[in-house]
C-alpha positions as CSV (number, residue, x, y, z in Angstrom):
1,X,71.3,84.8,57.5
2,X,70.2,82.1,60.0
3,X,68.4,82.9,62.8
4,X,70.4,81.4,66.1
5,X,68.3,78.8,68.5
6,X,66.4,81.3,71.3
7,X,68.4,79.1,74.1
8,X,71.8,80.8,72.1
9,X,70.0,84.2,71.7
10,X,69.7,84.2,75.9
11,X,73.1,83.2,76.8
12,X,74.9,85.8,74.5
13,X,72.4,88.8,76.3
14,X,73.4,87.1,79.6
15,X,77.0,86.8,79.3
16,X,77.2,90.4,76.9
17,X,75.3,91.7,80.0
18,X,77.7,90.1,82.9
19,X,80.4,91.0,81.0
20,X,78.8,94.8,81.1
21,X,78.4,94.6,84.8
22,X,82.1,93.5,85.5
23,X,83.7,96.2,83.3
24,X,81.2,98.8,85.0
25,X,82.5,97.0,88.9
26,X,86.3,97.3,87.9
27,X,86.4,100.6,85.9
28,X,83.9,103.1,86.8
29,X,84.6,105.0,89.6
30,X,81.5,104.9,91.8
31,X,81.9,105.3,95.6
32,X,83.6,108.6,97.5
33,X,86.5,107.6,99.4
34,X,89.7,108.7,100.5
35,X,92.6,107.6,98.3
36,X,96.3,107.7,99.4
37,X,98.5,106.6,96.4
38,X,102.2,106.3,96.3
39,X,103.1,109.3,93.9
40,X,106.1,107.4,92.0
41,X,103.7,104.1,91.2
42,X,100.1,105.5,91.2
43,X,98.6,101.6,91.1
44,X,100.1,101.1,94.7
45,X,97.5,102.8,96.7
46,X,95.0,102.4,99.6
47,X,91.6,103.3,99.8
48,X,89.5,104.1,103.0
49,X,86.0,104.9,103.7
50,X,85.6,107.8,105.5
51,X,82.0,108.7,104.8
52,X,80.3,107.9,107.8
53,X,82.3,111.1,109.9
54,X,82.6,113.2,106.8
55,X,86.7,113.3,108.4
56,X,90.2,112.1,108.7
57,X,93.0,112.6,110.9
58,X,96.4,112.2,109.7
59,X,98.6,112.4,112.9
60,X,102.9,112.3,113.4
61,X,104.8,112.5,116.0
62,X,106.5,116.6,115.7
63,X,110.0,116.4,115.0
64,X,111.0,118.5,117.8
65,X,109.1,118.5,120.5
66,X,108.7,114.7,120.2
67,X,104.4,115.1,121.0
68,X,102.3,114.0,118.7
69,X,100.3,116.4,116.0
70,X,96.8,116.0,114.4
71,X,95.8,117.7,111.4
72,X,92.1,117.4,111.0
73,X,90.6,117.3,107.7
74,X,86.9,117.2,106.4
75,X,85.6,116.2,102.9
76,X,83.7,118.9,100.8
77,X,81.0,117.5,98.6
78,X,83.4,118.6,95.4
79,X,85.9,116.5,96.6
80,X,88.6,119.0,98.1
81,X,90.4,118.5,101.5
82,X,89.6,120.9,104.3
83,X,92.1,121.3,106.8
84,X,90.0,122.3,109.7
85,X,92.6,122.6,112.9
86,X,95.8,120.9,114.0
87,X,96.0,120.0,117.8
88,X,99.7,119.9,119.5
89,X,99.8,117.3,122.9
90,X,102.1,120.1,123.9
91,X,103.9,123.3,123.5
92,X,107.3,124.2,122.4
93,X,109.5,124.9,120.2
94,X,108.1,123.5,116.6
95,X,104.3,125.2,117.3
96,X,103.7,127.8,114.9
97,X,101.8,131.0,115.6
98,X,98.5,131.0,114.1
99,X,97.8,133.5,111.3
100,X,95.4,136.3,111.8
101,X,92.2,134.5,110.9
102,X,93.1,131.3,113.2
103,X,92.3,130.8,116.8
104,X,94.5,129.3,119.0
105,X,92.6,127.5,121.7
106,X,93.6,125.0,125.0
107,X,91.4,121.4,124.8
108,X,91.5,118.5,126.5
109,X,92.9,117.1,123.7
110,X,95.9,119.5,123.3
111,X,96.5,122.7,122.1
112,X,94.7,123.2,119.1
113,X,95.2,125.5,115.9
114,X,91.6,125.9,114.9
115,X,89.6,127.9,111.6
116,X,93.0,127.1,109.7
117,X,90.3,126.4,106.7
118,X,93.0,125.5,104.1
119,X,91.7,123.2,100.5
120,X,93.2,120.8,98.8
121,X,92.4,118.8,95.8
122,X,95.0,116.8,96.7
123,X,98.4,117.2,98.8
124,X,102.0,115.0,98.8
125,X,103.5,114.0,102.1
126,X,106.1,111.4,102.7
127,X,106.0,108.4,105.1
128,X,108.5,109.7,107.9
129,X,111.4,108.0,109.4
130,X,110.8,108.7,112.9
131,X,107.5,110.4,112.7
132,X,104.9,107.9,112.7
133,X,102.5,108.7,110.7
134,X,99.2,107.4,110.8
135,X,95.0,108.4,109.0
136,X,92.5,108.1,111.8
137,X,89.4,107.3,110.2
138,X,85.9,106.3,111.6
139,X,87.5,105.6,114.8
140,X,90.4,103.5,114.2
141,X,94.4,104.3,113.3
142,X,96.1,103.2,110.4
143,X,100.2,103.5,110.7
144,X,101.1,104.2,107.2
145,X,104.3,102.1,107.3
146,X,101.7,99.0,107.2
147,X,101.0,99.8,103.5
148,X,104.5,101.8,102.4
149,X,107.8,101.8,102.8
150,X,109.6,105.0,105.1
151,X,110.1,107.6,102.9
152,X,107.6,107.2,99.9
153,X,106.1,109.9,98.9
154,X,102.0,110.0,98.8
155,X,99.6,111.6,97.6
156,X,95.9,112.2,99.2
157,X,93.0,113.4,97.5
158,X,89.2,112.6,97.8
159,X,87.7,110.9,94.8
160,X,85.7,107.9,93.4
161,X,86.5,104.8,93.3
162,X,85.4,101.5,91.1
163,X,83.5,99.5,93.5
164,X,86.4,96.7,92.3
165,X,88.6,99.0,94.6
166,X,86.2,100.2,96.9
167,X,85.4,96.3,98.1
168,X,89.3,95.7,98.7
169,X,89.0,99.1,101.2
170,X,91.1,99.6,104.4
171,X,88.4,99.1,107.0
């Protein structure tokens, strides 16, 4: 057996270890994000950070009443979805009652189901035709028909992603 020139020997652990880094980048999931994936064609999804509030909003305009809804979630270290409360801009006919457990409480921002305390490890919704709908994350509003077509259906969850995906994140 020959032994290979050092020079040789150093570029073959350099590339063996840059190709090691790339496949750990694009395939191992890393980071703790929000995922929103279209539930016919899983690869057509969007990814946001929503680690620095812990929370999302996804929000739609009520198909009755014509206000707009918020359903406020928080993350759980495991990765479920917590839906915490749902504020109404007004009331009528479309509001439910809340259950026995649930308070129902007037803010400034609206009228607010609160201690719904409902998990998910994930949960389907489809982009509406009239409603709207929209993630609020860290601050700033997303309108879903930026990234889908009306009626697709998606699915959230809370997982990690490959920092590949996480660096190509809505922000």
């Amino acid at each position: 057996m020959t032994n290979l020139p050092k020079r040789t020997c150093v570029l073959l652990i350099l590339t063996s270890s840059l190709l090691g880094l790339g496949l750990v980048l694009r395939y191992v999931p890393l980071i703790p994000c929000l995922i929103v994936s279209n539930v016919e064609n899983s690869q057509q999804k969007i990814v946001f950070d929503c680690n620095k509030q812990g929370r999302f909003i996804i929000s739609y305009t009520h198909s009755v009443n014509k206000g707009r809804v918020k359903d406020c979630y928080f993350f759980s270290k495991n990765g479920i979805l917590n839906l915490e409360k749902t504020i109404f801009s007004s009331y009528g006919a479309g509001i439910p009652e809340p259950n026995s457990d649930e308070k129902f409480v007037v803010t400034e921002e609206g009228l607010e189901i609160q201690k719904i305390n409902k998990q998910f490890k994930s949960f389907q919704m489809s982009v509406g035709v009239e409603a709207k709908h929209a993630i609020e994350c860290n601050g700033k509003i997303y309108y879903l028909t930026r990234f889908f077509p009306v009626q697709t259906s998606l699915k959230f969850e809370y997982n990690r992603v490959p920092l590949a995906l996480y660096i190509n994140r809505i922000r």
